[in-house]
N, C-alpha and C positions, 0 to 999 in steps of 0.2 A: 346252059348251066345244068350240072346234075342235081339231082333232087336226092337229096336224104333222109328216109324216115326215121325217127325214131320214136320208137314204139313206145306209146300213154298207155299203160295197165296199173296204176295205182300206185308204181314204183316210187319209193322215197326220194332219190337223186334225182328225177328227173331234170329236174331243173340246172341242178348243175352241169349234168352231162349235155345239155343245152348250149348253157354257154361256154361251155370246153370245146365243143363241136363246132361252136360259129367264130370264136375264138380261133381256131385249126384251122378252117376253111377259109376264111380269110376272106369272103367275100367270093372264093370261086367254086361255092358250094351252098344251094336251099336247103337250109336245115326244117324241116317239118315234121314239128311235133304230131303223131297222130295215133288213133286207134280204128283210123278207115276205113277198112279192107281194099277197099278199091287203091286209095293212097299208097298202100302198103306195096300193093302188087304190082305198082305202078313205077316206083321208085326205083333209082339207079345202085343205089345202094339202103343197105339196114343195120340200125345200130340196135341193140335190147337189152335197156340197161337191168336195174335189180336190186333191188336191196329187202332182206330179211327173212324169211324162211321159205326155203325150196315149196310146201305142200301152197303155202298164202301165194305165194307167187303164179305157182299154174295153176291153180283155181280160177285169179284175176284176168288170165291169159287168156285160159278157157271161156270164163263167163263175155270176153268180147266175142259175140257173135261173127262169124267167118275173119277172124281174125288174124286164128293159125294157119286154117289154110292158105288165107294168102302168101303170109310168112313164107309158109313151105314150099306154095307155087312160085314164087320172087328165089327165095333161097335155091334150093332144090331140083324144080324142072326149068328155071330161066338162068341158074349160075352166076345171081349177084353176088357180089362181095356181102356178107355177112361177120358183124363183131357183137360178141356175149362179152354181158360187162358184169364181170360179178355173180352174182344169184340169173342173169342175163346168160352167165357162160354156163352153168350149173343145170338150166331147165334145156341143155343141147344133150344131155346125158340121157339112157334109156329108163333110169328112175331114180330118185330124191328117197335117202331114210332114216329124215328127219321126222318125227313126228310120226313116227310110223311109213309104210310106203306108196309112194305116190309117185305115177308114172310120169315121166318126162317126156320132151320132142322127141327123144331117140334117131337126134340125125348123127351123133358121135356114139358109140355104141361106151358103157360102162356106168358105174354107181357114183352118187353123190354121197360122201358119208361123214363123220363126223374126223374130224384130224385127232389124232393119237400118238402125242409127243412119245420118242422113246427118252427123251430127255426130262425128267421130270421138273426140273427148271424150269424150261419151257410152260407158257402159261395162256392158255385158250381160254377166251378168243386170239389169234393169232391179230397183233394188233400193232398199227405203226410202219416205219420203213423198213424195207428187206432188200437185198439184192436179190437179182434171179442167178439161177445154177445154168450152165451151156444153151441159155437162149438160140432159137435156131426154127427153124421152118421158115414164113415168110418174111418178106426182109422190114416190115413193120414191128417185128417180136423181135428177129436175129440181130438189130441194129439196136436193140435197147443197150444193150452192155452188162457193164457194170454201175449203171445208173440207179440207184434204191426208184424203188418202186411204194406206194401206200396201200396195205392191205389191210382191212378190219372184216374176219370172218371167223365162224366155229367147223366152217363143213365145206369139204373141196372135193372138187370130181375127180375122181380114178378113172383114167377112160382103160377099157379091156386091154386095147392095143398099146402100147410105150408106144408106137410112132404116131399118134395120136398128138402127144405130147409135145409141144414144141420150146417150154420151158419147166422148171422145179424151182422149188423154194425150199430155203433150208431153214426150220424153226422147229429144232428139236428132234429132225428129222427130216428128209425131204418126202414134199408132195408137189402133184400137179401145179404150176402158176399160169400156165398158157396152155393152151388147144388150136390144133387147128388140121381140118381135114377138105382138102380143094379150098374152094371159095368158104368155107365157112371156119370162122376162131373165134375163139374166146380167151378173155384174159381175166384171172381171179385178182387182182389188184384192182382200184381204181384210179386209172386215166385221169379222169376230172381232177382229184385231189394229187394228182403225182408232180404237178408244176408242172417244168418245163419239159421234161422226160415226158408226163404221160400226153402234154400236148403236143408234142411230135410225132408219138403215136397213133395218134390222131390223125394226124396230116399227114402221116406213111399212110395209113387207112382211108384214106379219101382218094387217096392216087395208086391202092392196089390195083395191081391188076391179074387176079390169079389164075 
């Protein structure tokens, strides 16, 4: 059976994305909650999730002791499957400037910044269901559809490259809603709270295989 970490740094969701995860897996998947390092880098796959502001979040990331690097040794030099969930997709960016600036993982190269309706209607935080715009890269993003998705955020990552991007969102403009580059994506909605949509997302992500 594969072992699934995902990553304890103080994040608010955790829990939910817990039981969204074992929910999906159905039994043919170890969900393990952890901040190990050894666990981390151990694991067949890595979930990190996230909730609340970019600088709070990699501070908490940071302050676990060999944490990242494991992360980045699992991700990076071993080619696990990798999913950012949220503020989780956001700290894969080369820096966050919110609150001032504050460096990221920098395994997807671009900024995290604040969303800027050209629609003045439009009303941030970006809150509630949305569909995604020409979802596309792996077949766990590409197979959402036209399925609303649940987002509650003020600040979405730009990554440098468009092909980076493997979904957009339209609220008053479009930005980033997916990423994804090799073995590693992120999705700015949350999974957990999408129903039945984001728990299949889930269960495409347990059986990636990029």
């Amino acid at each position: 059976m594969q072992t699934v970490a995902l990553i304890d740094y103080g994040s608010g969701n955790l829990r939910s994305a817990e039981k969204a995860l074992v929910k999906a897996a159905d039994g043919a998947s170890q969900i393990v909650v952890t901040c190990d390092p050894q666990v981390v880098a151990a694991a067949d796959r890595i979930v990190l999730p996230g909730v609340g502001a970019f600088s709070a979040c990699m501070t908490a990331l940071s302050d676990r002791p060999g944490l990242i690097e494991a992360m980045t040794d699992a991700a990076r030099a071993k080619g696990r499957p990798f999913l950012g969930i949220c503020v989780g997709m956001q700290l894969l960016a080369t820096r966050g400037l919110e609150f001032g600036e504050t460096p990221g993982l920098d395994w997807i190269g671009g900024d995290v910044r604040r969303v800027e309706p050209t629609n003045p209607a439009a009303k941030i935080p970006h809150m509630g269901w949305n569909t995604l715009v020409s979802p596309h890269g792996p077949d766990m993003i590409a197979r959402i559809g036209d399925a609303p998705m649940y987002f509650t955020h003020s600040f979405a990552f730009y990554p440098d490259d468009d092909k980076d991007v493997a979904a957009w969102v339209d609220h008053g403009g479009q930005f980033p809603a997916a990423v994804a580059n090799g073995n590693i994506a992120g999705v700015q909605f949350h999974p957990e709270k999408s129903q039945s949509a984001g728990l299949a997302l889930l269960a495409r992500f347990l059986e990636w295989r990029p």
